[in-house]
C-alpha atoms as an extended CHARMM CRD file, in Angstrom:
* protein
*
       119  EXT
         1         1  UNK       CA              8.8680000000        8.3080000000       -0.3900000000  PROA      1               0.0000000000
         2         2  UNK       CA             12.0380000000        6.4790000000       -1.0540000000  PROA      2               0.0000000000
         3         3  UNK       CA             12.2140000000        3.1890000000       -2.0440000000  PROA      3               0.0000000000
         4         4  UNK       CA             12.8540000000        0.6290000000        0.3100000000  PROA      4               0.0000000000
         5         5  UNK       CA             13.2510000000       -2.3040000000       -2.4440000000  PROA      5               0.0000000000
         6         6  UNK       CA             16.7210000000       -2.6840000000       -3.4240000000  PROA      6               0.0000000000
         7         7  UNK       CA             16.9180000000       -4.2590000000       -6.5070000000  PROA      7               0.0000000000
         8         8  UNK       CA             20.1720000000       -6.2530000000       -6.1180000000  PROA      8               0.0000000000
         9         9  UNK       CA             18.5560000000       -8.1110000000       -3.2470000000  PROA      9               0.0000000000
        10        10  UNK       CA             16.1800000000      -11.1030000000       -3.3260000000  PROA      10              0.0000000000
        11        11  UNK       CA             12.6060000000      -11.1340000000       -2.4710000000  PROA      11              0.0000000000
        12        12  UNK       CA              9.5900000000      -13.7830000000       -2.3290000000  PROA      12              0.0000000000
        13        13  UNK       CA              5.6600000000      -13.0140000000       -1.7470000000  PROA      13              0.0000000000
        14        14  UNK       CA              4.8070000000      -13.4410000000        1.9700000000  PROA      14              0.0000000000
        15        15  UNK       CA              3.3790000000      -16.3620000000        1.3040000000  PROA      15              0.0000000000
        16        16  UNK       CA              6.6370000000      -18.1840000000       -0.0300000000  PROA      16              0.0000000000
        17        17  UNK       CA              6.0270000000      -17.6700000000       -4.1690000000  PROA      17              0.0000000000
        18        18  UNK       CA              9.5380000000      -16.4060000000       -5.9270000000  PROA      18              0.0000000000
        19        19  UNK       CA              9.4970000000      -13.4510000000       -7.3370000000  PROA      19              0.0000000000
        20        20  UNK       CA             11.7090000000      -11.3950000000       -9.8800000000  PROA      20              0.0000000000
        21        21  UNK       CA             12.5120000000       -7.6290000000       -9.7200000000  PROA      21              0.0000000000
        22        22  UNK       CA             12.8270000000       -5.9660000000      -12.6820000000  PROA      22              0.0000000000
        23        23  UNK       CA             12.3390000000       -2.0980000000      -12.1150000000  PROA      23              0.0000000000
        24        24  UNK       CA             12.0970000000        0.0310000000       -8.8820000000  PROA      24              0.0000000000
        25        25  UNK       CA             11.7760000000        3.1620000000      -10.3770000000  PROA      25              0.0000000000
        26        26  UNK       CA              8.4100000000        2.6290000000      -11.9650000000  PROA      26              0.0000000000
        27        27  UNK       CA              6.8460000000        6.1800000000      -11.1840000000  PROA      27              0.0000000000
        28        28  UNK       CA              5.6590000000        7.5320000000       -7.4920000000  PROA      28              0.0000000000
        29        29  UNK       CA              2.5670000000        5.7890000000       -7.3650000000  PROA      29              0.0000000000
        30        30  UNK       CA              1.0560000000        2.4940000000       -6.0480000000  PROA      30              0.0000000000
        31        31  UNK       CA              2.5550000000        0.4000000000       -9.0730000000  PROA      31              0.0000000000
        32        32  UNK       CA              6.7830000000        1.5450000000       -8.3570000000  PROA      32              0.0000000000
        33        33  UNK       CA              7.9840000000       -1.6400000000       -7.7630000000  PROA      33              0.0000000000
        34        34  UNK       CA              7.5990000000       -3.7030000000      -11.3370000000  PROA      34              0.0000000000
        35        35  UNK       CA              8.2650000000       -7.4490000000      -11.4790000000  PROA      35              0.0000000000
        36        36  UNK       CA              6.9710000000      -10.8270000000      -11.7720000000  PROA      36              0.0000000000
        37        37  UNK       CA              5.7140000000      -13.8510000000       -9.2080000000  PROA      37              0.0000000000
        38        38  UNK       CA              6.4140000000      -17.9700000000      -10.1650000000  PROA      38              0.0000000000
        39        39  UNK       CA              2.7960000000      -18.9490000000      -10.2380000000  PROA      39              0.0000000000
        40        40  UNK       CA              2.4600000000      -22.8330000000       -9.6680000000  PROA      40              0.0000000000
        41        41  UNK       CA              0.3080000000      -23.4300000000      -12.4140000000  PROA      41              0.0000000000
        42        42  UNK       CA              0.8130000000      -20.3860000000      -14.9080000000  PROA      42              0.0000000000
        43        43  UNK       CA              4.4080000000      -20.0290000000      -14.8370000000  PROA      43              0.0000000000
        44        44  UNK       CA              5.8670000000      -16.1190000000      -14.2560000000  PROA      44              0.0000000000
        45        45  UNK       CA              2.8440000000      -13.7370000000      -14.0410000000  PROA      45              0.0000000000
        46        46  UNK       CA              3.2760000000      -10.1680000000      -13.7170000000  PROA      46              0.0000000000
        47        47  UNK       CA              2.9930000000       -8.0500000000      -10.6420000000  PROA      47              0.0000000000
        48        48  UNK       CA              3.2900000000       -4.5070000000       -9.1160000000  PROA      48              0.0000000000
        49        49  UNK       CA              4.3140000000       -3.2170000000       -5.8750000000  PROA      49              0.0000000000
        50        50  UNK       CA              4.3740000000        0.1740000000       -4.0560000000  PROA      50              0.0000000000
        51        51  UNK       CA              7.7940000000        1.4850000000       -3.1540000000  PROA      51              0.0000000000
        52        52  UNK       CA              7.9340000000       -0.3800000000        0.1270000000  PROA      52              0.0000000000
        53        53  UNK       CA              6.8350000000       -3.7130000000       -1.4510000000  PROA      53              0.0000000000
        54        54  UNK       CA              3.6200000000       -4.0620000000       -0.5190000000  PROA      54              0.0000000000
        55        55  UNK       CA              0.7810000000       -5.7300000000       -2.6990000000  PROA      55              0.0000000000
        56        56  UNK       CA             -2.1830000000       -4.0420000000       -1.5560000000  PROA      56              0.0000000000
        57        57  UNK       CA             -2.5490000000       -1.0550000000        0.8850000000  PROA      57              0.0000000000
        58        58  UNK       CA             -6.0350000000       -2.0360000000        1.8040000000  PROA      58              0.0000000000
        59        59  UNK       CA             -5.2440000000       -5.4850000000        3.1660000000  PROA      59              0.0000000000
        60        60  UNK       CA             -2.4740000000       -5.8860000000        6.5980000000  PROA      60              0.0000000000
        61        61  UNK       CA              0.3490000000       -8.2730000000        5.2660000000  PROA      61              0.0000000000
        62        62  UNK       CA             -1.2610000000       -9.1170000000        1.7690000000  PROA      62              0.0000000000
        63        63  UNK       CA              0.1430000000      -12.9510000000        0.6520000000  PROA      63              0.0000000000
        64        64  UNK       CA              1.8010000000      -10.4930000000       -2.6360000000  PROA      64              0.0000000000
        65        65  UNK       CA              4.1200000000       -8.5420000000        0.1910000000  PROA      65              0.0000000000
        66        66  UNK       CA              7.4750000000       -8.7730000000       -0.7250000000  PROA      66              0.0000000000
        67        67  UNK       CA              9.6110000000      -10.2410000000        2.1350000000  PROA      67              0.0000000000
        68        68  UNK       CA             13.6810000000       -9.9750000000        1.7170000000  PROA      68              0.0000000000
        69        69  UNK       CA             15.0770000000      -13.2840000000        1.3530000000  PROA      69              0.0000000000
        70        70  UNK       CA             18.5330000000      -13.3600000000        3.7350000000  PROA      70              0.0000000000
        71        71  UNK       CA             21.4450000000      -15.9440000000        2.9370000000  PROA      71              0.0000000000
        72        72  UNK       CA             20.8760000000      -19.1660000000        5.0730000000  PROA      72              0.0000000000
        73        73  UNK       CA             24.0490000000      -20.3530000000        7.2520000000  PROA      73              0.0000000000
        74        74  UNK       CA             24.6970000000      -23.8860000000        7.5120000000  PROA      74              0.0000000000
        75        75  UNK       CA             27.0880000000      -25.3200000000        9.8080000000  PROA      75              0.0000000000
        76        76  UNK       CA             28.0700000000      -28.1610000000       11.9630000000  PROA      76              0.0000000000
        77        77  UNK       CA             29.6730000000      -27.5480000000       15.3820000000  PROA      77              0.0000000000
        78        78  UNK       CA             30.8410000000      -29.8150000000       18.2330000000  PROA      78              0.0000000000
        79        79  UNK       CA             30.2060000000      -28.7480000000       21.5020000000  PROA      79              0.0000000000
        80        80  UNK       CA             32.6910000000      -30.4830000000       24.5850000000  PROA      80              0.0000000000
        81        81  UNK       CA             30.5300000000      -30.2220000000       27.8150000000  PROA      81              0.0000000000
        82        82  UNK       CA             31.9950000000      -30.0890000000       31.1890000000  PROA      82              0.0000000000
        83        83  UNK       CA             30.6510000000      -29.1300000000       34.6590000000  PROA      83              0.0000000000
        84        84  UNK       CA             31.3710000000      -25.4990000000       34.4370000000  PROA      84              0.0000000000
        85        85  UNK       CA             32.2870000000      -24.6260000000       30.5810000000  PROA      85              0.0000000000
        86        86  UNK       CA             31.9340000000      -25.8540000000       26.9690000000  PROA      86              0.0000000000
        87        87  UNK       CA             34.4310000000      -25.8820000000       23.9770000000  PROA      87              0.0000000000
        88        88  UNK       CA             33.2310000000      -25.4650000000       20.7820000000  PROA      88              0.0000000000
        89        89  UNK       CA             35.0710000000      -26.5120000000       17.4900000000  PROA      89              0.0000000000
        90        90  UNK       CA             34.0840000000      -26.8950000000       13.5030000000  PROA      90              0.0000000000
        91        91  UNK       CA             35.1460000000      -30.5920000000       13.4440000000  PROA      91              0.0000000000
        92        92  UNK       CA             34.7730000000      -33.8170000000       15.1800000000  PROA      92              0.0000000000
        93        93  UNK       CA             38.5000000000      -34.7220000000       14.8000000000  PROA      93              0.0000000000
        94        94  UNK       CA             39.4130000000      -30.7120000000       16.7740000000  PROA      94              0.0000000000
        95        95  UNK       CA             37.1240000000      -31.4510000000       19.3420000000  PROA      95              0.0000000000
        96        96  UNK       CA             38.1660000000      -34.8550000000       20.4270000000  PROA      96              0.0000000000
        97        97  UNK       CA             41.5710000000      -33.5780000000       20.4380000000  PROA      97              0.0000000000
        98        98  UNK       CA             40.8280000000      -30.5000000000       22.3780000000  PROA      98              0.0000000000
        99        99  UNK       CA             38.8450000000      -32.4870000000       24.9910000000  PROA      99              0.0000000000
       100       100  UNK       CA             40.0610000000      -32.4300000000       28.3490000000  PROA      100             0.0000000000
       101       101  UNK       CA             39.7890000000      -35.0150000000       30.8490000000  PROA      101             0.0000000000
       102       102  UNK       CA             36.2610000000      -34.0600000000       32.9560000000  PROA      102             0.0000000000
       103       103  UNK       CA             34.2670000000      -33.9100000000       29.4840000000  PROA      103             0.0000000000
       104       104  UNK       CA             30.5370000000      -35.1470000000       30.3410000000  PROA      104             0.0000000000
       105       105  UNK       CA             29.3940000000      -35.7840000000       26.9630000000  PROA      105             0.0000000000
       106       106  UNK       CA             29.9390000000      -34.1770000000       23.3150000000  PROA      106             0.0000000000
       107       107  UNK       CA             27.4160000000      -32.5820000000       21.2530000000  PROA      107             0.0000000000
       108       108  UNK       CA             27.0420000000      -32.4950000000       17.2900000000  PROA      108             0.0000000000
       109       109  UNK       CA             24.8820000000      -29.6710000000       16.4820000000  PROA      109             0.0000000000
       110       110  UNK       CA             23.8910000000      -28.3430000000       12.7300000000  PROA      110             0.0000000000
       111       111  UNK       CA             22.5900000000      -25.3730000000       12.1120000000  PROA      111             0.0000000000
       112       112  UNK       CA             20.6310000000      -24.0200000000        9.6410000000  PROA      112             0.0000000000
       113       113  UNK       CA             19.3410000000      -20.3160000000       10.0910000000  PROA      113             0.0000000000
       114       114  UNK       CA             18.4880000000      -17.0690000000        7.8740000000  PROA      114             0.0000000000
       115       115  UNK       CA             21.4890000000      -14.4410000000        8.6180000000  PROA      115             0.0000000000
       116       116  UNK       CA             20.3830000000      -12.4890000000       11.2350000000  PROA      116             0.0000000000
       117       117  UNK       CA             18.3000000000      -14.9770000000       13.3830000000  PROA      117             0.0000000000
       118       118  UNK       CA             18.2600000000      -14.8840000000       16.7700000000  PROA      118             0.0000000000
       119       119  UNK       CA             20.0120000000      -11.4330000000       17.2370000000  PROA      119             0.0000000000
């Protein structure tokens, strides 16, 4: 089976613990995948993964899973609302001069999501 880890990628544990990648070509058994987990108390401990990234066959989404971690996007928009429409613009200052007369109110929204979200 191929490997579905891509090493130039980041991953964490399932259960939020970083984790380091440091080979994915660690022989075609249950062990492939060879890196390390940020234990809380014992600092970087050593751990093994199949070529998927899971932890432990036996046990349906194991905490040791590795999960891809996806760029977050942060941004503030402001929304003008009117009766039938909205405007949307990257700044305050665009959007109060872009405002039309009829504008019911005008919305800051930030948002903070993992790329890919909501599609």
């Amino acid at each position: 089976m191929a490997n579905m880890i891509d090493i130039k990628k980041q991953y964490r544990t399932r259960d939020g613990r970083e984790v380091r990648i440091y080979a994915i070509d660690g022989g075609r058994s249950k062990n492939e995948i060879h890196g390390a987990t940020l234990e809380q108390d014992a600092g970087w401990c050593i751990a093994f993964w199949d070529c998927i990234g899971e932890w432990d066959k036996s046990k349906y989404n194991s905490d040791l899973d590795l999960i891809e971690v996806k760029p977050r996007i942060k941004q503030t928009l402001w929304i003008n609302i009117y009766n039938n429409y909205q405007s949307i613009s990257s700044t305050e200052k665009f959007a109060k001069n872009k405002a039309d007369c009829g504008i019911l109110a005008r919305v800051k929204v930030d948002i903070d999501v993992e790329e890919g979200e909501g599609l």
